[in-house]
C-alpha positions in Angstrom: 77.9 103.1 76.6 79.5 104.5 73.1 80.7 107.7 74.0 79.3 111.0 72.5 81.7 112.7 69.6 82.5 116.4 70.0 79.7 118.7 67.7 81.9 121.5 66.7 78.9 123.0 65.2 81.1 124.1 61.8 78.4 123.2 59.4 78.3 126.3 56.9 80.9 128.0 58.8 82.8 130.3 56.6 86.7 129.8 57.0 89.0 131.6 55.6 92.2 130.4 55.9 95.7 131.4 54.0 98.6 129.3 52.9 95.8 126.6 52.8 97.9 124.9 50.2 100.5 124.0 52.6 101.7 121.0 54.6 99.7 122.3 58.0 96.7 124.3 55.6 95.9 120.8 54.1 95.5 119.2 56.9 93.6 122.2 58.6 91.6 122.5 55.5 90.5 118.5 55.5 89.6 118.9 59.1 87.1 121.9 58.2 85.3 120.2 55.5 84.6 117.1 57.3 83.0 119.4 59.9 81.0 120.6 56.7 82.5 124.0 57.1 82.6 126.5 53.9 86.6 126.8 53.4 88.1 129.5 51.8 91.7 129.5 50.4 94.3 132.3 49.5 97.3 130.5 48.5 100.0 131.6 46.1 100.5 128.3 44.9 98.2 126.2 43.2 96.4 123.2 44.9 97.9 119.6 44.3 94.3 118.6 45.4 90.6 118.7 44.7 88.4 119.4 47.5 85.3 121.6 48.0 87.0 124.5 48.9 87.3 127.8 47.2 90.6 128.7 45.6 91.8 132.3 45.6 95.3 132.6 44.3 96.8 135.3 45.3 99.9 137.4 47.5 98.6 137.8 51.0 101.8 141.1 50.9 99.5 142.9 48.4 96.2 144.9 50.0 94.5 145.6 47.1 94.7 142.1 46.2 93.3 141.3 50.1 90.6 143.5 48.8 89.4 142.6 46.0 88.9 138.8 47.4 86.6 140.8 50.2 84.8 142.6 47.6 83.8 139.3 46.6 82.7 138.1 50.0 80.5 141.5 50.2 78.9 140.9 46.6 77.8 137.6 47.7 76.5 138.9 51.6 79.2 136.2 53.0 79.8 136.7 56.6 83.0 135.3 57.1 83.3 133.6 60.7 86.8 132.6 60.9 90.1 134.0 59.5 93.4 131.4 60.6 96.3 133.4 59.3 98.6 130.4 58.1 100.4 131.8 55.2 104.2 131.6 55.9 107.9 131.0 54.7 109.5 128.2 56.1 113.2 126.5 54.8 113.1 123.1 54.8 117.2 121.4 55.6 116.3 119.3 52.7 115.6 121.5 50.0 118.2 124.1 50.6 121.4 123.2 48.8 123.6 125.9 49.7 122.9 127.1 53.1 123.7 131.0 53.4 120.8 131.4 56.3 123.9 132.4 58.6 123.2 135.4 60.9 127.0 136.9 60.0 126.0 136.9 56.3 122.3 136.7 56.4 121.1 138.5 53.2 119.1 141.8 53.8 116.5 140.6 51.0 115.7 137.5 52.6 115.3 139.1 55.8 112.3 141.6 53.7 110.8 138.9 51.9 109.9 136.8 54.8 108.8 139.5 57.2 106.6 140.5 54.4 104.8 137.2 53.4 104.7 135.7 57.1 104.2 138.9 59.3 103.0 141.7 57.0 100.7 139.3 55.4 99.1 138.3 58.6 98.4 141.9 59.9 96.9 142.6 56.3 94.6 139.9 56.8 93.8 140.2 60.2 93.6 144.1 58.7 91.1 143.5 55.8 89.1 140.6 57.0 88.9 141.5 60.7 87.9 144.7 60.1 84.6 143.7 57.9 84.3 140.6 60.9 83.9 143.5 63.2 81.2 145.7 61.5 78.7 142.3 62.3 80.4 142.4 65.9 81.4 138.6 66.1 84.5 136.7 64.5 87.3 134.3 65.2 91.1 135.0 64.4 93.0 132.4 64.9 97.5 132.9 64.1 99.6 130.4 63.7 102.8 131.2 65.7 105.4 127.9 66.4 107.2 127.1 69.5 110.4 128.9 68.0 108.1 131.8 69.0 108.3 131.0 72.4 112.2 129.9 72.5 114.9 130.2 70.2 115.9 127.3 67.6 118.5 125.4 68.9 121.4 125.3 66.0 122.5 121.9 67.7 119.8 119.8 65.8 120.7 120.9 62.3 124.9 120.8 62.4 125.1 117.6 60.7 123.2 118.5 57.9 125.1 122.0 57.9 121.8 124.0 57.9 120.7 127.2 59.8 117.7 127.7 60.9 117.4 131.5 60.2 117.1 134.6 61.9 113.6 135.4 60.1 111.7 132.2 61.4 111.8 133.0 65.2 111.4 136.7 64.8 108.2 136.2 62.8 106.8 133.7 65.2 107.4 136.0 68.0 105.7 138.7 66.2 102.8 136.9 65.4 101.8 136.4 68.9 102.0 140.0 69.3 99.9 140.9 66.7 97.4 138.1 68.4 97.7 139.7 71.7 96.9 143.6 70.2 94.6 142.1 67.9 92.4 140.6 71.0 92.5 143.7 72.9 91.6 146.1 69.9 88.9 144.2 68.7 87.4 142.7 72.1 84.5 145.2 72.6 83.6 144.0 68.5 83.0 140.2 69.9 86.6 139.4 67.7 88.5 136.9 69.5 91.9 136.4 68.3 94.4 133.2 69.9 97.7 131.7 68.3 98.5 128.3 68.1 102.5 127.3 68.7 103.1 124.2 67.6 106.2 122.0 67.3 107.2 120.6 64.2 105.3 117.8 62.5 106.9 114.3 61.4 107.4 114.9 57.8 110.5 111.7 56.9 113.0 114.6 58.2 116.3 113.4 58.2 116.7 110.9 60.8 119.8 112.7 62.6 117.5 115.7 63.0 114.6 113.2 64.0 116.4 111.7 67.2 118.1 115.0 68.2 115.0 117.1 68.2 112.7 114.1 70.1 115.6 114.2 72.8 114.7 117.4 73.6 111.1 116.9 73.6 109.3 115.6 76.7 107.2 113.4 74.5 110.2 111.6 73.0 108.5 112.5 69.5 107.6 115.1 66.7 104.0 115.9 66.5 101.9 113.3 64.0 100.3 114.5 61.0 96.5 115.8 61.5 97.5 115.7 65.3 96.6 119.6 65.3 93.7 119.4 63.7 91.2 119.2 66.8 93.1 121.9 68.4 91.8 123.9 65.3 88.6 122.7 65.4 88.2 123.7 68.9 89.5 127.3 68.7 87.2 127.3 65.5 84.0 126.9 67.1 82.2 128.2 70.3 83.8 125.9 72.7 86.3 128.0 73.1 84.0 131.2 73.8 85.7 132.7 76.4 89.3 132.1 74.7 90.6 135.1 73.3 94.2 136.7 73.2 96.2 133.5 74.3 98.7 131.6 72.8 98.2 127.5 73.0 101.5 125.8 73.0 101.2 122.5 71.6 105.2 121.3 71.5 105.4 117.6 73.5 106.4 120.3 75.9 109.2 121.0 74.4 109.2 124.7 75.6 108.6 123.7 79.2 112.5 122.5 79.8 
C-alpha cells in the first residue's frame, strides 16, 4: 500500500518570513511555495533568485519601515497567518579575514549592530505583525533561535582557523527564545501561538577541520543536510501543531543533549 503524504494544508497561506534571502530563508521559502503557500519576504538584500514570492526590501531595525509593509497588507485585506522571524547576523570563519570577534576586545558597535538586526528586529516583527495577527484572534509565530541558544559555542572547533565565534551570536539566540516564551503567554488568549526552532548548523563545504570537530561532538556523527529543516517548518506552519505553542524544538543531532 503507497503510503499517504503529510497535507500541510498551506495552500494560500500567507507567510511572512524575514531574512528570506538567506541560506536557511531559501530553503524555508522553497518549502512554502511547494506547499502553494503565499510567501512574503523582507530581506535587506536582494534575491539571487526568481520565485513567486513577494519581495520587500527593507531593515527589519526600522518600525516605520515594519509599518509601512503592514499598511500594505491592510490596503489589500491580507490576513497574514504566519510570521517566522529569520532575519539575523551570522559570521561566517570563511569570510572574516581579520578576526577581532574576541570577547577581551570585542567592539561595542558590533555588539549594537547585531542585537539590533537579530533581536530588536524580531521583537519589532513579532511587535507589528503580531499585533495586527491578534486583532483576527488567530496566528502563528514561529523564531528561529540555534542550539548556541541552548549551550554556549565551544571555541575548540574554530582554533585552527583562528576565528571566534562571538559574544553576540549566543546572547541573541538565548534571547530569542525568551521573546518566544513571553510572546506565547501574552498573546495566548488572542489564538497566537509562538514556538522557536534551535537548530544546529547546516553542511555548507565548511572547512573540513571544523567539519570533523563539530560532528565529534554531535551524536549523529554529522551537520544537519540542507532542506533537512524544512518539514520541521512546515509542521509548526500549519495546524498539526495546534496545541504547540511557547516551546522551543531543538533540532541539533543532539548535540545539546551531552
Amino acid at each position: 500500500m503507497q503510503k499517504k503524504s503529510i497535507n500541510f494544508n498551506l495552500k494560500n497561506k500567507n507567510i511572512i518570513i524575514t531574512g528570506g534571502n538567506g541560506f536557511l530563508g531559501r530553503q524555508i521559502t522553497s518549502a512554502l511555495l511547494n506547499e502553494e503557500a503565499n510567501v512574503f519576504i523582507i530581506d535587506i538584500k536582494k534575491s539571487k533568485e526568481k520565485t513567486s514570492a513577494t519581495y520587500f526590501y527593507s531593515d527589519i531595525t526600522k518600525e516605520n519601515d515594519l509599518k509601512k509593509i503592514l499598511n500594505f497588507f491592510k490596503s489589500k485585506k491580507i490576513k497574514i497567518d504566519v510570521l517566522i522571524n529569520n532575519a539575523a547576523i551570522d559570521y561566517s570563519p570563511k569570510k572574516i579575514k581579520k578576526n577581532n570577534f574576541k570577547l577581551e576586545n570585542f567592539p561595542n558597535s558590533l555588539w549594537d549592530k547585531d542585537l539590533n538586526v537579530s533581536l530588536k528586529g524580531s521583537y519589532l516583527c513579532t511587535k507589528v505583525f503580531g499585533s495586527y495577527m491578534s486583532k483576527f484572534k488567530q496566528g502563528i509565530i514561529i523564531n528561529v533561535s540555534s542550539d548556541l541558544g541552548i549551550i554556549a559555542p565551544d571555541q575548540r572547533i574554530y582554533e585552527k582557523s583562528g576565528f571566534t565565534k562571538p559574544i553576540t551570536y549566543s546572547i541573541i539566540k538565548h534571547g530569542i527564545i525568551g521573546l518566544t516564551k513571553y510572546t506565547a503567554s501574552y498573546w495566548a488568549k488572542r489564538n497566537i501561538r509562538c514556538n522557536a526552532i534551535a537548530p544546529g548548523g547546516i553542511f555548507n563545504n565548511q572547512d573540513k577541520s571544523f567539519v570533523k570537530r563539530i560532528n565529534q561532538l554531535i551524536p549523529l556523527g554529522r551537520m544537519a543536510k540542507k532542506n533537512e529543516y524544512n518539514g520541521l517548518f512546515l509542521f509548526l506552519c500549519s495546524d498539526l501543531s495546534s496545541y504547540l505553542t511557547g516551546s522551543v524544538i531543538i533540532a541539533d543531532g543532539g548535540r545539546t543533549i551531552i
